[in-house]
C-alpha positions as CSV (number, residue, x, y, z in Angstrom):
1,X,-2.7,-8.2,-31.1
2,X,0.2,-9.6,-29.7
3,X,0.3,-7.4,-26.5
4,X,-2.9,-6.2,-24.7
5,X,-2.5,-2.5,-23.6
6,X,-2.9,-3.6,-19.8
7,X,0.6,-5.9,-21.0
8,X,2.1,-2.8,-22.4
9,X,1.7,-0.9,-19.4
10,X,2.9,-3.1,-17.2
11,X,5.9,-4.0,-19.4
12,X,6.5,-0.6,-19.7
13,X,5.8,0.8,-16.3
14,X,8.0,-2.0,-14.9
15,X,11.1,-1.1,-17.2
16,X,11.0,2.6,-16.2
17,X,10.9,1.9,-12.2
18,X,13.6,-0.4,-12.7
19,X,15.9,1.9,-14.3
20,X,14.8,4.6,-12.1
21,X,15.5,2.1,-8.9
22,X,19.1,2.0,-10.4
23,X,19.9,5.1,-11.8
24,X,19.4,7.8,-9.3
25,X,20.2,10.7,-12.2
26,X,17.3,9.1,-13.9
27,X,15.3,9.4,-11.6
28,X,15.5,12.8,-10.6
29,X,15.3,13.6,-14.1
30,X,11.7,12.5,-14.6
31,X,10.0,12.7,-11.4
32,X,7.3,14.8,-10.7
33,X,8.9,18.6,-9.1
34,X,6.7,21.5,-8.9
35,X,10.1,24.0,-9.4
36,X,11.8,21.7,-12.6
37,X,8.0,22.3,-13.9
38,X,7.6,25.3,-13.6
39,X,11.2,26.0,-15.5
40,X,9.8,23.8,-18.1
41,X,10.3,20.8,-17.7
42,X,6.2,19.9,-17.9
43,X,7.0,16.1,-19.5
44,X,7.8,15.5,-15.7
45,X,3.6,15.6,-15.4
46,X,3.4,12.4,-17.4
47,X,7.0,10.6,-17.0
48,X,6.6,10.5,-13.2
49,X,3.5,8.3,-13.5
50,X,5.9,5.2,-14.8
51,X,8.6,6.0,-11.7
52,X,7.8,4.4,-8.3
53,X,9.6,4.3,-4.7
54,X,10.7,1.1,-4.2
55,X,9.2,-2.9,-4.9
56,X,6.6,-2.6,-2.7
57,X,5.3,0.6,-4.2
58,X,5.7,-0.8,-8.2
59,X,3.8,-4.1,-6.8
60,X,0.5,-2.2,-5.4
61,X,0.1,0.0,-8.3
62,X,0.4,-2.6,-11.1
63,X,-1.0,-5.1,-9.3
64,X,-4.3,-2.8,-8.6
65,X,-3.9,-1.7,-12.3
66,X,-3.8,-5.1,-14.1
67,X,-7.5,-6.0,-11.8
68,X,-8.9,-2.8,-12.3
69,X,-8.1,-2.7,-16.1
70,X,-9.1,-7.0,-16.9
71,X,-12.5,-6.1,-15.9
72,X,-12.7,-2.8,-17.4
73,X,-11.7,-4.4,-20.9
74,X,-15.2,-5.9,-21.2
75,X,-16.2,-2.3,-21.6
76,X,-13.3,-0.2,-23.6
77,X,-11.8,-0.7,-26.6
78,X,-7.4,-0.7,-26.0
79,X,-8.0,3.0,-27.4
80,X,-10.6,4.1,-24.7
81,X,-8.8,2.2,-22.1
82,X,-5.3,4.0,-22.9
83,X,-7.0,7.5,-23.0
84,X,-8.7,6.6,-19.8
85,X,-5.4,5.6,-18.0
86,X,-2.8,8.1,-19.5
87,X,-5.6,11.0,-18.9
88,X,-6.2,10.1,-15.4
89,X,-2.2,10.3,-14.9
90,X,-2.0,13.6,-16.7
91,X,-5.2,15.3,-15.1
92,X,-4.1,13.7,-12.2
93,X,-0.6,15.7,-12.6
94,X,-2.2,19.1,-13.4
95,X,-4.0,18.4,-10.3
96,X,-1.3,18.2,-7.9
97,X,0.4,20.9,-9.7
98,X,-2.4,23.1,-9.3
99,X,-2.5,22.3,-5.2
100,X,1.1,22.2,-5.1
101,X,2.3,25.5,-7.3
102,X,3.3,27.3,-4.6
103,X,5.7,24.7,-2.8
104,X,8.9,24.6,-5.4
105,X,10.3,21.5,-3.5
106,X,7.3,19.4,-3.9
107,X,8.2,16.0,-5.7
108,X,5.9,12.8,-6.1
109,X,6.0,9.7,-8.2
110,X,4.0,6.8,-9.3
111,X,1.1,5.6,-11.8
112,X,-1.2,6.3,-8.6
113,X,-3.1,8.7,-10.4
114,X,-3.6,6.9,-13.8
115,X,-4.7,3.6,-10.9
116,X,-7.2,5.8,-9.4
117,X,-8.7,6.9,-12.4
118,X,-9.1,3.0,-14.0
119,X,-10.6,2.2,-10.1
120,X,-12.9,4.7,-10.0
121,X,-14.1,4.0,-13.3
122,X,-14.7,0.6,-12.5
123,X,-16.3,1.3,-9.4
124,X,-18.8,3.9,-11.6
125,X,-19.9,1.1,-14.2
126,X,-20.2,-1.7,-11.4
127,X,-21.1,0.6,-8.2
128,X,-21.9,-2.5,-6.6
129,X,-18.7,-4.8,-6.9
130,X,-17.3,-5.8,-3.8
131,X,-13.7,-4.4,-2.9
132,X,-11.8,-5.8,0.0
133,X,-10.1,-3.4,2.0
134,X,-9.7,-5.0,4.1
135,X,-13.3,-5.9,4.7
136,X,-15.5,-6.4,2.1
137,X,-17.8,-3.1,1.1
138,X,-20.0,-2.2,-2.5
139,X,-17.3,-0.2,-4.4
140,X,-19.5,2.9,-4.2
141,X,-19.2,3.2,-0.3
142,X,-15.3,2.3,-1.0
143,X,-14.5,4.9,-3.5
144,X,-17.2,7.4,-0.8
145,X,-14.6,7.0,1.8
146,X,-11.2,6.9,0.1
147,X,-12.4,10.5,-1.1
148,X,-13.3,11.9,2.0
149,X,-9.9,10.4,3.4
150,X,-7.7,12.0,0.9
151,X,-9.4,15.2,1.7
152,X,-8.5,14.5,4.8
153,X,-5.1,13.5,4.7
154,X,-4.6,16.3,2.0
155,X,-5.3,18.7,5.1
156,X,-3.2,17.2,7.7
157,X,-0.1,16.2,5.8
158,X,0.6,13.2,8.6
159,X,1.7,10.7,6.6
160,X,3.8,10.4,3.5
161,X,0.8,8.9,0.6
162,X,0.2,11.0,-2.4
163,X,-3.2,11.8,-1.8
164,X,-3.8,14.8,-3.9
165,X,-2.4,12.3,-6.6
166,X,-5.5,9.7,-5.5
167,X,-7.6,12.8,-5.4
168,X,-7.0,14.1,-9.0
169,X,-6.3,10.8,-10.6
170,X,-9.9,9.4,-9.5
171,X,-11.8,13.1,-10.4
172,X,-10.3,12.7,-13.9
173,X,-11.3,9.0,-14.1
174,X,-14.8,10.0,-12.7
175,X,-14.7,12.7,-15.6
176,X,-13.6,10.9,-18.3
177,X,-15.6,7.7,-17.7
178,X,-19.0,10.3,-18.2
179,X,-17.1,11.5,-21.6
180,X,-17.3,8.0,-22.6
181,X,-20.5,6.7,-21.6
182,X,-22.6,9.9,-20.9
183,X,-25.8,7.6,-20.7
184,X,-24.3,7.1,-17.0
185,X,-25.7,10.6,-16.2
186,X,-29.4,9.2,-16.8
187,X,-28.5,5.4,-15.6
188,X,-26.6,6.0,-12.4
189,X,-27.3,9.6,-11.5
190,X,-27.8,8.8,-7.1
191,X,-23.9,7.1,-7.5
192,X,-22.7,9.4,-9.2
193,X,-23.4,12.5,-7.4
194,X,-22.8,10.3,-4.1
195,X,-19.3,9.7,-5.1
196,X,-19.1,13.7,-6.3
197,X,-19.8,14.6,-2.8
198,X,-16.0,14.9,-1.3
199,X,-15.2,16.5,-4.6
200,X,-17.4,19.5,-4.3
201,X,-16.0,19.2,-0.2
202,X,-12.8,19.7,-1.3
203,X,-13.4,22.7,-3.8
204,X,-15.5,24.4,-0.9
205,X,-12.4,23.9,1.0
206,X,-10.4,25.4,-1.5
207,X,-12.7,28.4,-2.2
208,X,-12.4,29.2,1.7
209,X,-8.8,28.5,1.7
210,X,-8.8,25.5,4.4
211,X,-6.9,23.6,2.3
């Protein structure tokens, strides 16, 4: 195989925010807009994933990406992989739409939610890997709190980070990781409802209409 899919991603993902740094018509073309979406326009739920901000935004994602995705090759096949990333991007997508429907304005960009679904993932196979940020913590406790903070900043709206993007991007890699190796329901049943727990926070929150 002369590319591996992490490679094609990258080259791909790369290309795209490039253009889109460049041409600004682009750009608005095939970002992610709750009103363009709802007149139509739904390959804006998948295109948007390959735009990004600026440098700094492109660097984070694909660097978090290409570690995230190297380790998790010792597990999928290129085919698995793919479906894992581009459904994490796409649930993720449906996700924000679904939080977002009624705010026509509402635009985001970035492969966060395809990320988010590969880290998760990771962090479900190996709960006990150590992630650094900043100091070191078992990826369970990690991928515990990042949940519990996107509900959070999902609330309060105080900065500018895609965090329903985050949100659905790791429910759908949670999801689609037990698709693929449902043995994990048996194996790793205490991490795996530990990490569910800010889910089922957020869909209370939802029911009650805190959100």
């Amino acid at each position: 195989m002369l590319f591996s899919f992490t490679t094609l991603v990258l080259l791909a993902t790369l290309a795209v925010s490039i253009k889109g740094f460049n041409d600004p018509a682009f750009f608005e073309k095939y970002k992610f807009n709750i009103s363009a979406i709802q007149h139509g326009q739904q390959y804006r739920l998948f295109s948007s994933g390959f735009l990004h901000a600026d440098v700094m935004h492109l660097a984070f994602n694909m660097l978090s990406f290409y570690s995230f995705s190297t380790f998790l090759s010792g597990f999928f096949t290129p085919f698995q992989l793919a479906l894992l990333y581009f459904g994490s991007m796409l649930l993720g997508s449906v996700f924000t739409y679904y939080i977002h429907k009624n705010e026509p304005y509402y635009s985001a960009i970035g492969a966060s939610g395809g990320v988010s679904g590969v880290i998760y993932c990771a962090i479900l196979l190996n709960p006990s890997m150590t992630i650094y940020m900043p100091i070191p913590m078992p990826g369970y406790v990690f991928g515990i709190l990042y949940l519990f903070y996107s509900v959070y900043g999902m609330r309060g709206r105080f900065d500018n980070i895609g965090h329903t993007a985050h949100f659905g991007g790791a429910i759908a890699g949670l999801l689609l990781t037990v698709v693929l190796f449902p043995t994990l329901l048996v194996e790793k049943p205490l991490f795996l409802g530990l990490m569910c727990l800010p889910i089922m926070v957020l869909f209370v929150l939802l029911r009650y209409k805190k959100m």
